[in-house]
BALO-861997 format. One line per 4 residues: number of its first residue (from 0); their letters; for each residue x, y, z of N, C-alpha, C. Coordinates in steps of 0.2 Angstrom, whole numbers, plus 5000, padded with zeros to 4 digits. Example, Ala and Ser with C-alpha at 12.3 -4.5 7.8 and 13.67 -1.06 7.14 Angstrom:
0	as	5066 4972 5039 5062 4978 5039 5066 4984 5039; 5064 4989 5035 5068 4995 5036 5064 5000 5039
end
This chain:
0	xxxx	4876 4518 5061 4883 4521 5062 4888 4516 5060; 4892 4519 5057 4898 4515 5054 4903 4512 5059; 4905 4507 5060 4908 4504 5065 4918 4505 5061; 4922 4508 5065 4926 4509 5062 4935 4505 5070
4	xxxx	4939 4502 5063 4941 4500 5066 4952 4501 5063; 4953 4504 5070 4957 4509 5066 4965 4504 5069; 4968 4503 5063 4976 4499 5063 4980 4504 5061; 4984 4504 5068 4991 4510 5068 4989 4515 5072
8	xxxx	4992 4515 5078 4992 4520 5084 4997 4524 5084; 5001 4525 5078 5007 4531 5080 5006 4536 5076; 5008 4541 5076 5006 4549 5072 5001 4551 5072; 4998 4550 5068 4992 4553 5065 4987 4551 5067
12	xxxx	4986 4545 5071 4981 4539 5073 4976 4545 5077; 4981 4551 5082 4978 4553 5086 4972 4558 5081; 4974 4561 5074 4969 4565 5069 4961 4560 5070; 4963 4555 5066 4958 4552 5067 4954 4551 5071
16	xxxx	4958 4548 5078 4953 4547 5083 4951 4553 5085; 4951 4560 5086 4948 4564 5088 4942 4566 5082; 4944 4565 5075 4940 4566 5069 4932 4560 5073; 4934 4554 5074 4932 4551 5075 4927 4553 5082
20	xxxx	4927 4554 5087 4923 4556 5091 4920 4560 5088; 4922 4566 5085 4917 4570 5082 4910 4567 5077; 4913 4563 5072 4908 4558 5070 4904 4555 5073; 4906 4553 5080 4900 4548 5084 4894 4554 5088
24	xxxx	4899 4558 5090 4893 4565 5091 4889 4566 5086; 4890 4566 5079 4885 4567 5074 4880 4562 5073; 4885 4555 5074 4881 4549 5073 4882 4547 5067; 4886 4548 5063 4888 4544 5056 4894 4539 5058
28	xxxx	4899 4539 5059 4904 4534 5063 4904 4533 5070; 4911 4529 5070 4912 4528 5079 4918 4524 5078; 4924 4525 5081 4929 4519 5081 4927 4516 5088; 4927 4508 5083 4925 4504 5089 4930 4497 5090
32	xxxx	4936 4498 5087 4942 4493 5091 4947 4498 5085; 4955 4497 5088 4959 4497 5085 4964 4491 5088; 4973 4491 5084 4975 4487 5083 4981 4490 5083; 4986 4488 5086 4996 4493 5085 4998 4486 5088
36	xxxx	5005 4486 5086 5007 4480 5089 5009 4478 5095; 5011 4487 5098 5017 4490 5102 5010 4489 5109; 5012 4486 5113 5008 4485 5119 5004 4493 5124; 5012 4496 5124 5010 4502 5128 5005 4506 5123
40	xxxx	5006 4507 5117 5000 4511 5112 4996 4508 5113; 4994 4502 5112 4986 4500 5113 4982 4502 5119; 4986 4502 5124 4983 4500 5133 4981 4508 5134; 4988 4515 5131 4986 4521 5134 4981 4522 5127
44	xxxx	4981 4523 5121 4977 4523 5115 4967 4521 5119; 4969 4514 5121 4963 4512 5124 4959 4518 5130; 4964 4517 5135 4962 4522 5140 4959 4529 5138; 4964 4533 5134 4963 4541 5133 4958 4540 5127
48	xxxx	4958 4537 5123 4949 4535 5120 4945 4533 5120; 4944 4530 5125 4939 4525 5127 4937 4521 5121; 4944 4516 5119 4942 4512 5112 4938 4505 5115; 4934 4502 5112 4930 4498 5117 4934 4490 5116
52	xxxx	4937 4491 5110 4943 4483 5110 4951 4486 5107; 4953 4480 5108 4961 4481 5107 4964 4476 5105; 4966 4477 5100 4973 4469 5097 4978 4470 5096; 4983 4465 5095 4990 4464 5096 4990 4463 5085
56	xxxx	4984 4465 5083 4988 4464 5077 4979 4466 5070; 4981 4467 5065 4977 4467 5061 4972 4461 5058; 4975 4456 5060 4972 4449 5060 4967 4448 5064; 4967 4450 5070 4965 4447 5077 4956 4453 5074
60	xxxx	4960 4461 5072 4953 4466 5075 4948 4465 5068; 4952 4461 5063 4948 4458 5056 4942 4453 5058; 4942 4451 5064 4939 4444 5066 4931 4448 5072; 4933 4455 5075 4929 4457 5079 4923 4459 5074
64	xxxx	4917 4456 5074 4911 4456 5071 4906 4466 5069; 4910 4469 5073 4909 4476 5076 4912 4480 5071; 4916 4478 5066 4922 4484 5064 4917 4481 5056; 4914 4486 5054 4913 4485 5048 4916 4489 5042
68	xxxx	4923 4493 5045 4926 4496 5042 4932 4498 5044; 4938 4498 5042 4946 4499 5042 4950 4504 5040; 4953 4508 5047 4955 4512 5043 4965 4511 5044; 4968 4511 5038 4975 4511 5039 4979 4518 5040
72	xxxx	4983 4515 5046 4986 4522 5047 4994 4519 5049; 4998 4517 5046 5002 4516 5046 5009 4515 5040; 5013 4512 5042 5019 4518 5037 5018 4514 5029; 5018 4520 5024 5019 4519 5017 5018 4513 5014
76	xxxx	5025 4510 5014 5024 4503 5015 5020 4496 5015; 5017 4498 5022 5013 4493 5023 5006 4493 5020; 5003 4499 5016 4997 4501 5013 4995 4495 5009; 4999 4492 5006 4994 4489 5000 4992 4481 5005
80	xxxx	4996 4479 5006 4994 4471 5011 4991 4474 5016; 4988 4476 5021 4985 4478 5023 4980 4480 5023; 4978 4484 5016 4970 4486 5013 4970 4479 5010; 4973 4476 5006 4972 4469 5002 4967 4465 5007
84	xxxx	4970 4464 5015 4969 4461 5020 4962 4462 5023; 4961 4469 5022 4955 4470 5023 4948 4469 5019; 4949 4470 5013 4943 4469 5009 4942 4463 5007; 4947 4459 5010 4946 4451 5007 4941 4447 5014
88	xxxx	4942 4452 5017 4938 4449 5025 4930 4455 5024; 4931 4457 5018 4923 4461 5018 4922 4467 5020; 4928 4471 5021 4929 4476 5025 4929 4483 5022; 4925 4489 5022 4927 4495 5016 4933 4498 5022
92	xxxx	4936 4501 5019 4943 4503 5019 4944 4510 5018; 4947 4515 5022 4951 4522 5020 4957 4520 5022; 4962 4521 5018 4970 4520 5019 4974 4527 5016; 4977 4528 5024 4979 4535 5023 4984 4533 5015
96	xxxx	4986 4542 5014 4990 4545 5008 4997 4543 5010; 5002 4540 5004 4998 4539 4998 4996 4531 4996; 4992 4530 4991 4988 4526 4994 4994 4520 4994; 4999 4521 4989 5003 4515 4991 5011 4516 4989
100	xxxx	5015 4512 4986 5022 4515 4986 5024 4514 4977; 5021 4511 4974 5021 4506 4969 5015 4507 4965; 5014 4507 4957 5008 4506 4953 5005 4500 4953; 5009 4495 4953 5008 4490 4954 5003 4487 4961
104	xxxx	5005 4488 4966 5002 4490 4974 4996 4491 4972; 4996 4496 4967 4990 4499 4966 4985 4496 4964; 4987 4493 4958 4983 4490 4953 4983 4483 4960; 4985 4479 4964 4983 4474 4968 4977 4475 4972
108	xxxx	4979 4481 4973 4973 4486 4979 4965 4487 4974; 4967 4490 4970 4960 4492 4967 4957 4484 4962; 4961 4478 4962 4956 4475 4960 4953 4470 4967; 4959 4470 4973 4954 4467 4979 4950 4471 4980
112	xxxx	4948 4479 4979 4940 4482 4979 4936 4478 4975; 4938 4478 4970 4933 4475 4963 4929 4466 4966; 4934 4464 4968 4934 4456 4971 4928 4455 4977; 4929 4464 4981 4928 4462 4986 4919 4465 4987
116	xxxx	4919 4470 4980 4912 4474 4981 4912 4481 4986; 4918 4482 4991 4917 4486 4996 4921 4492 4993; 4920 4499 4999 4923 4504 4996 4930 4503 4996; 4936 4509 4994 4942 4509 4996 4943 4519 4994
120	xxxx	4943 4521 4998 4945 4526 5001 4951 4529 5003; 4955 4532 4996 4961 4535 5001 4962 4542 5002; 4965 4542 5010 4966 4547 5015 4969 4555 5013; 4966 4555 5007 4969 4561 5005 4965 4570 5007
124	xxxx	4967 4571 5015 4963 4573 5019 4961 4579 5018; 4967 4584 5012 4964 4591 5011 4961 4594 5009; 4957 4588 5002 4954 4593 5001 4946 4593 5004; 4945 4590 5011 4939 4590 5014 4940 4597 5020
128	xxxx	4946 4598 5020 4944 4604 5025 4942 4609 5023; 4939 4614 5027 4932 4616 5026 4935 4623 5020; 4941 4629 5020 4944 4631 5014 4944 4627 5007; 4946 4622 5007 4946 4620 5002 4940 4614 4998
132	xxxx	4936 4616 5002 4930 4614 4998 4926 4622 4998; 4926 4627 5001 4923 4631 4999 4926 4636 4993; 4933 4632 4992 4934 4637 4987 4934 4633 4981; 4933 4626 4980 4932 4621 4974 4925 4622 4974
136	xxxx	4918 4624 4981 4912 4628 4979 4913 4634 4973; 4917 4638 4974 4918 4645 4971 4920 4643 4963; 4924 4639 4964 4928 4637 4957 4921 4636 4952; 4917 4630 4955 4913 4627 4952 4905 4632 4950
140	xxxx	4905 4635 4953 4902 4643 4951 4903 4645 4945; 4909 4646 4943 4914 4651 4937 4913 4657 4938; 4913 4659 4945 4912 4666 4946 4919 4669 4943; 4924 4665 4944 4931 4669 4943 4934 4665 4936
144	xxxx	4928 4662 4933 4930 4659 4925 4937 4653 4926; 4936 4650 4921 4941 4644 4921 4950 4647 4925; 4952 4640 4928 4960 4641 4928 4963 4643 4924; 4969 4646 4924 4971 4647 4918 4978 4643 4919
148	xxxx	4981 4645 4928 4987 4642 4928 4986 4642 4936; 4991 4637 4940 4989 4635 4949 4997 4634 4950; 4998 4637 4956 5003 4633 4959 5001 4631 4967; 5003 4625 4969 5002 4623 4974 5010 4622 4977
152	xxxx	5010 4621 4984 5016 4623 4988 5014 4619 4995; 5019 4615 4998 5019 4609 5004 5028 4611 5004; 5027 4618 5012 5034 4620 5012 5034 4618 5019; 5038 4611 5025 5040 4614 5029 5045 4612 5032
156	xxxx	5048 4611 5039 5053 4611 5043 5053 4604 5042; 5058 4599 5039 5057 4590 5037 5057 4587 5045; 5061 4591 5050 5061 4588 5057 5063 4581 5057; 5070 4581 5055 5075 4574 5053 5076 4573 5060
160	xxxx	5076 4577 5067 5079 4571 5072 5075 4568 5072; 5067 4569 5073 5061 4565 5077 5057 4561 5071; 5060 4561 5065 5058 4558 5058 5059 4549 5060; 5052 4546 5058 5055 4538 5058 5057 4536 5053
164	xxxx	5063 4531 5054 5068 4528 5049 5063 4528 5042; 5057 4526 5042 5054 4523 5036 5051 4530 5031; 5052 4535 5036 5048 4542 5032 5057 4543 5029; 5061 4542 5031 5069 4543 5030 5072 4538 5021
168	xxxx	5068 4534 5020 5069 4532 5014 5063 4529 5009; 5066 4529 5005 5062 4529 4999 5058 4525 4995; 5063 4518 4998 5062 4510 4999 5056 4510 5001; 5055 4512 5006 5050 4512 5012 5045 4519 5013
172	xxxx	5044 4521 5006 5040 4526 5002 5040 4532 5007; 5047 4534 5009 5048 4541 5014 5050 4547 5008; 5051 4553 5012 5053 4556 5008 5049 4563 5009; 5052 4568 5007 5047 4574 5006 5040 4574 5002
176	xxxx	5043 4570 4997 5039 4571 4989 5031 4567 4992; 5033 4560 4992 5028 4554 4994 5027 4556 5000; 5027 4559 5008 5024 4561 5014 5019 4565 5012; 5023 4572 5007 5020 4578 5010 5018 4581 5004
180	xxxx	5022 4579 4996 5020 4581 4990 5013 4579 4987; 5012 4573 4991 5006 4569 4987 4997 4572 4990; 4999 4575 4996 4994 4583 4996 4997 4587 4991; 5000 4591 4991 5001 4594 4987 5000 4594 4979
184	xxxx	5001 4586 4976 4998 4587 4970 4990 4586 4969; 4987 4582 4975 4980 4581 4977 4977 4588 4976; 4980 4593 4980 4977 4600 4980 4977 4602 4974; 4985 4601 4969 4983 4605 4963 4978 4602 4956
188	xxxx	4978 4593 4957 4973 4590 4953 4966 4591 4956; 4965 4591 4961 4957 4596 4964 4955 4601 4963; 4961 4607 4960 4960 4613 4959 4958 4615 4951; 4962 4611 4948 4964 4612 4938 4955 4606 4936
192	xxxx	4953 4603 4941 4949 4597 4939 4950 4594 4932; 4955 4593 4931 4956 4587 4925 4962 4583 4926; 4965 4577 4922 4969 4572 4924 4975 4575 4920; 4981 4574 4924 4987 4576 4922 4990 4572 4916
196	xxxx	4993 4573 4913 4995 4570 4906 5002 4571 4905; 5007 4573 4910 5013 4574 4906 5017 4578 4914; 5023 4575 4916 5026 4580 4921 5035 4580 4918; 5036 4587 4922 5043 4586 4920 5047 4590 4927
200	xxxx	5050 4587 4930 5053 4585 4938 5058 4589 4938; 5060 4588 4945 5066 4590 4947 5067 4590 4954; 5072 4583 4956 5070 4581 4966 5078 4582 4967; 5079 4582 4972 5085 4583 4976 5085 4581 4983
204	xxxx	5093 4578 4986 5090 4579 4993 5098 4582 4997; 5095 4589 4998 5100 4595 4999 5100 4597 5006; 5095 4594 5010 5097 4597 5016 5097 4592 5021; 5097 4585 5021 5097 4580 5026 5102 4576 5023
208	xxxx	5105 4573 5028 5108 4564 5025 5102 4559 5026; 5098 4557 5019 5094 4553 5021 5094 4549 5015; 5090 4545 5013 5088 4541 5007 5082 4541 5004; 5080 4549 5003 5073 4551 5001 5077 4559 4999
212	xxxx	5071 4560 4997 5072 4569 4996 5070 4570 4998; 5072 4578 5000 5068 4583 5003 5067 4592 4998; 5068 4589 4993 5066 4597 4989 5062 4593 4983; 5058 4595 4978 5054 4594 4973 5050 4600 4969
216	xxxx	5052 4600 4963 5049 4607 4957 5046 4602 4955; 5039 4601 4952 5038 4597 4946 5031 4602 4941; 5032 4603 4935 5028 4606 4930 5023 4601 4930; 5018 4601 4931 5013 4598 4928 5008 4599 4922
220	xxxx	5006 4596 4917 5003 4597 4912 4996 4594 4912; 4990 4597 4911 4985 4594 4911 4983 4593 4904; 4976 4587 4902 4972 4588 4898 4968 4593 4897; 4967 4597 4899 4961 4603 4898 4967 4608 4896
224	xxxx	4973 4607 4895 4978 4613 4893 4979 4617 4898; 4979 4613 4905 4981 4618 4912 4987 4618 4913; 4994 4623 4913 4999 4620 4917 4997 4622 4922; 5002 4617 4929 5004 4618 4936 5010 4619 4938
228	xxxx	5011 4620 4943 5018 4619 4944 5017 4617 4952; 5021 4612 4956 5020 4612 4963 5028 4612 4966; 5028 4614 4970 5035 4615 4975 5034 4613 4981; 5039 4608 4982 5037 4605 4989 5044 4604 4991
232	xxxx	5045 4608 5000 5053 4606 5001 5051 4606 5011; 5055 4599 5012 5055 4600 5016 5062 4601 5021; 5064 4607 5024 5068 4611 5025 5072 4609 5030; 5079 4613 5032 5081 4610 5040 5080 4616 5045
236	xxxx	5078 4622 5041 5079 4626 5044 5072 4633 5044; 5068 4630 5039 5062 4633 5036 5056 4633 5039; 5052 4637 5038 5046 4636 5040 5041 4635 5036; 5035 4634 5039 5028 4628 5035 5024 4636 5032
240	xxxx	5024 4633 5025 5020 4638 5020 5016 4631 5014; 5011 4634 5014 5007 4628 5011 5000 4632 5007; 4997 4628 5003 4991 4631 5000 4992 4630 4991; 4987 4635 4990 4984 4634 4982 4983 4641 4979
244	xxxx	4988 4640 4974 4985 4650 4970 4985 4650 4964; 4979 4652 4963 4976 4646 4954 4974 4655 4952; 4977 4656 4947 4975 4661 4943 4970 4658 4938; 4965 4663 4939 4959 4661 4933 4957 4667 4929
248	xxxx	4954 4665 4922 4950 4671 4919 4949 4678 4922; 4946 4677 4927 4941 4685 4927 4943 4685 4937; 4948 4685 4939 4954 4685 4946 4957 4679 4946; 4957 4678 4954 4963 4676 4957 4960 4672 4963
252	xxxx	4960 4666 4965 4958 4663 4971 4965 4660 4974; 4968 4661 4983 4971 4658 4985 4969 4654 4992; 4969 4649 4994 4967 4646 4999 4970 4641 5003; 4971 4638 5008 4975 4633 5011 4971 4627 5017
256	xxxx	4974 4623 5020 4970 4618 5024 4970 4621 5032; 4971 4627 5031 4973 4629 5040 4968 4634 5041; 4963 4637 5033 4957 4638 5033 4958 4645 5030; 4964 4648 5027 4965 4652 5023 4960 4654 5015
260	xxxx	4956 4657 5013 4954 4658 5008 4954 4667 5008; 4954 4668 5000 4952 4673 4999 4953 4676 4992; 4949 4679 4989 4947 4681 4979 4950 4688 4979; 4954 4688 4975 4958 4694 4973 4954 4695 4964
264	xxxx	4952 4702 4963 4949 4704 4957 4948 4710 4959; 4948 4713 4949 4949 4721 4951 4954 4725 4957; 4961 4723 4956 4964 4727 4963 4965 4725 4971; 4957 4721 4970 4956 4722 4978 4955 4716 4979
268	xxxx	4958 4712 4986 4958 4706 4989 4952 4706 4993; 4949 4701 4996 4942 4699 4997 4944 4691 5001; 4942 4694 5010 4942 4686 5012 4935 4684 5011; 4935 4674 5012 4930 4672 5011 4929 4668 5017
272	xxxx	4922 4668 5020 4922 4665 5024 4919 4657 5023; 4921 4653 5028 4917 4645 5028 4913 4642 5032; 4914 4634 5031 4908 4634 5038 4913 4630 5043; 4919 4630 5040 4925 4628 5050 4926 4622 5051
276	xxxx	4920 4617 5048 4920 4610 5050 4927 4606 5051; 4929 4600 5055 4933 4599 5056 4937 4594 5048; 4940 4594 5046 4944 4590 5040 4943 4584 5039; 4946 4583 5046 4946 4573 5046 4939 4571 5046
280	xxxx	4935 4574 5050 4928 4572 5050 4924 4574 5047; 4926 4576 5041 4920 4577 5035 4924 4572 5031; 4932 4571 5032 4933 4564 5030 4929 4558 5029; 4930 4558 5035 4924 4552 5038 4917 4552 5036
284	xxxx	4915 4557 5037 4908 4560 5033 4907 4555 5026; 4910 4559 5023 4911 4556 5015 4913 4549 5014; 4918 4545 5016 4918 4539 5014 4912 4535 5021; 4908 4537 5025 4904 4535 5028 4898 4534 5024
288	xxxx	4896 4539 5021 4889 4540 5013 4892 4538 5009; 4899 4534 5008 4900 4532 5002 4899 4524 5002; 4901 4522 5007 4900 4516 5009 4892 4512 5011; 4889 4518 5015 4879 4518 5014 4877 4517 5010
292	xxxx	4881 4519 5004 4875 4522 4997 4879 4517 4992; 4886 4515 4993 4890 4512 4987 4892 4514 4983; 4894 4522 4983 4896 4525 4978 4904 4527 4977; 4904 4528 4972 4913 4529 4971 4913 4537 4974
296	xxxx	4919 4537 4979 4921 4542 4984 4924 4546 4980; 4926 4554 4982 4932 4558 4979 4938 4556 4977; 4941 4552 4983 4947 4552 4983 4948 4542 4984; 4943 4540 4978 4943 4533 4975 4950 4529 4976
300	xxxx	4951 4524 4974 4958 4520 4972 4959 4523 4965; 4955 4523 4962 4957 4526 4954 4961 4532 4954; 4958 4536 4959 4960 4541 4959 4970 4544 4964; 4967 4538 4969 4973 4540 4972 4979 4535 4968
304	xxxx	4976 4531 4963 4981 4528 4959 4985 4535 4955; 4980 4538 4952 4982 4543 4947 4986 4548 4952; 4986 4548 4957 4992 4554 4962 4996 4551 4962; 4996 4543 4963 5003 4541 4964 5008 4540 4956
308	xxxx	5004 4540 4951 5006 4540 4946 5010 4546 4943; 5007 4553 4946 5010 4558 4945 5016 4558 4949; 5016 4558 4955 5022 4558 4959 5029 4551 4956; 5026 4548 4955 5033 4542 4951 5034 4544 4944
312	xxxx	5029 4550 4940 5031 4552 4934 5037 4559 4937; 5037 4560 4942 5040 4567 4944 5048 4563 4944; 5046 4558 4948 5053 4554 4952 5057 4550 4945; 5054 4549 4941 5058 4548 4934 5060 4551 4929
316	xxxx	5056 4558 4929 5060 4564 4925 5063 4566 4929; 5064 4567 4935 5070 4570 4939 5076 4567 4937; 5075 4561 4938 5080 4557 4936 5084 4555 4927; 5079 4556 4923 5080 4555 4916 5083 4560 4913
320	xxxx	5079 4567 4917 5079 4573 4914 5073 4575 4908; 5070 4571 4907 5065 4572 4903 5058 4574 4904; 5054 4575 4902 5047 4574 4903 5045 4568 4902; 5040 4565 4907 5035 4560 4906 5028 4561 4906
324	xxxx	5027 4556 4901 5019 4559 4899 5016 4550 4899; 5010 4552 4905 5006 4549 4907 5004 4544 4904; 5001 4539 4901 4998 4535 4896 4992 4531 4900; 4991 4530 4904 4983 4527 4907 4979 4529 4906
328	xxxx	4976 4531 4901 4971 4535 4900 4964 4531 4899; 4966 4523 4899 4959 4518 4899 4957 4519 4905; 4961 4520 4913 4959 4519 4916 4952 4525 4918; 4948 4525 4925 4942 4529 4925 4946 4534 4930
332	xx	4947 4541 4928 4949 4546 4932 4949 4546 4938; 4945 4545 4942 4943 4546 4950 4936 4542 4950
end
């Protein structure tokens, strides 16, 4: 059972750790120390999950002999020194989305994988819930024949009072785009299955005082000749609308992470059923058999390099007004 050892108790820590019980019930994982700096997280984090250790820092939980695995859940920013920190101490590694702020970031990260021999897995959680793998089953079928064209959508309330400074700027890799777009584009490079080659943007930040956006259109252009298009806004007054609707050949497939599927052809709509499993914990599933076996994960460093690479192509044509077109094509896709 993989011994997992989870730095950063605030947000989403609690996804995890309940992802993570799940796992120990199955017997492929377990979180067996975590690490926040903030004293009170630690102590109730400890109590309400029976963590079995606790640190005042990522240094300290890199040293417990138990933790054969890392996972980062903390803000944007601090992703690349942190995963850096952990493979260099021998450790396989999921660092939440995105994987970093910077290409650069990137490229530091995937060669301490390379250095270290361990996996690097990043958090890019959608497309493990249980819709969105049945209907990337369905794609790979060809019941409904190639994409022809997909739009993906990450629409919700931005919730500026109870937003942390660091999600509030840009610097500090906040923003609608980089929180919540970088699913978003994950869904649509999941769904078109080829590498993006060229985007042409358009960001704004229309509804907050803030130092990030909260609205984004961007065209995306694949190599296999798919366009996409993705919209991502987060609103002050809106509500959460999300998912994938990829016109293909011979219908229509529309799906979402909240467990939404269903095939439109011939006139008539057709829901699909799944098999429910929990998202985070088929997460976990998968970089737990990839770290067993040493195989490269879905959602590789390679790959979450290439999301971040679409997303700073967006933030440049936004700003140039041009199109930009992609040039890393040496690198390995995913």
């Amino acid at each position: 059972m993989l011994g997992i050892g989870i730095v950063g108790l605030g947000g989403i820590a609690r996804q995890h750790l309940t992802a993570l019980k799940v796992a120990e019930d199955e017997g492929f994982a377990r979180c067996v120390a975590a690490a926040d700096l903030v004293e009170d997280l630690r102590e109730s984090h400890r109590k309400d999950w029976e963590i079995p250790a606790v640190y005042e820092n990522h240094h300290k939980l890199l040293e417990d002999p138990n933790v054969d695995a890392v996972a980062i859940v903390l803000g944007h920013h601090l992703h690349a020194d942190l995963t850096i920190d952990a493979l260099n101490a021998g450790r396989h590694v999921l660092v939440e989305k995105p994987m970093a702020i910077t290409l650069d970031e990137c490229d530091r990260m995937i060669e301490a994988e390379r250095a270290a021999g361990k996996i690097l897995q990043i958090g890019l959680t959608g497309r493990f819930h249980p819709a969105v793998r049945k209907a990337r089953e369905i794609l790979d079928t060809n019941e409904l024949g190639p994409v022809v064209t997909a739009l993906s959508r990450f629409n919700k309330n931005w919730g500026y009072g109870g937003r942390r400074y660091q999600y509030r700027s840009r610097w500090m890799g906040g923003g609608m785009w980089m929180g919540n777009g970088v699913h978003a584009v994950d869904w649509l490079v999941h769904c078109v299955g080829a590498k993006a080659v060229a985007v042409k943007a358009r960001q704004s930040t229309s509804m907050h005082y803030q130092g990030a956006d909260d609205a984004t259109t961007a065209f995306v252009q694949f190599a296999n000749g798919v366009p996409g298009l993705v919209v991502v806004v987060g609103s002050a007054h809106g509500c959460a609308t999300d998912g994938i609707e990829a016109h293909c050949a011979l219908g229509e497939i529309q799906y979402n992470v909240r467990g939404s599927l269903r095939i439109g052809a011939n006139n008539q709509w057709r829901e699909v059923e799944h098999d429910g499993k929990h998202g985070f914990a088929e997460q976990y599933r998968h970089f737990a058999e990839a770290a067993a076996m040493g195989i490269r994960p879905q959602t590789s460093s390679h790959y979450g390099r290439h999301i971040l690479e679409i997303l700073v192509a967006a933030e440049e044509s936004s700003i140039t007004g041009r199109e930009v077109h992609l040039t890393d094509y040496h690198r390995l896709p995913w």
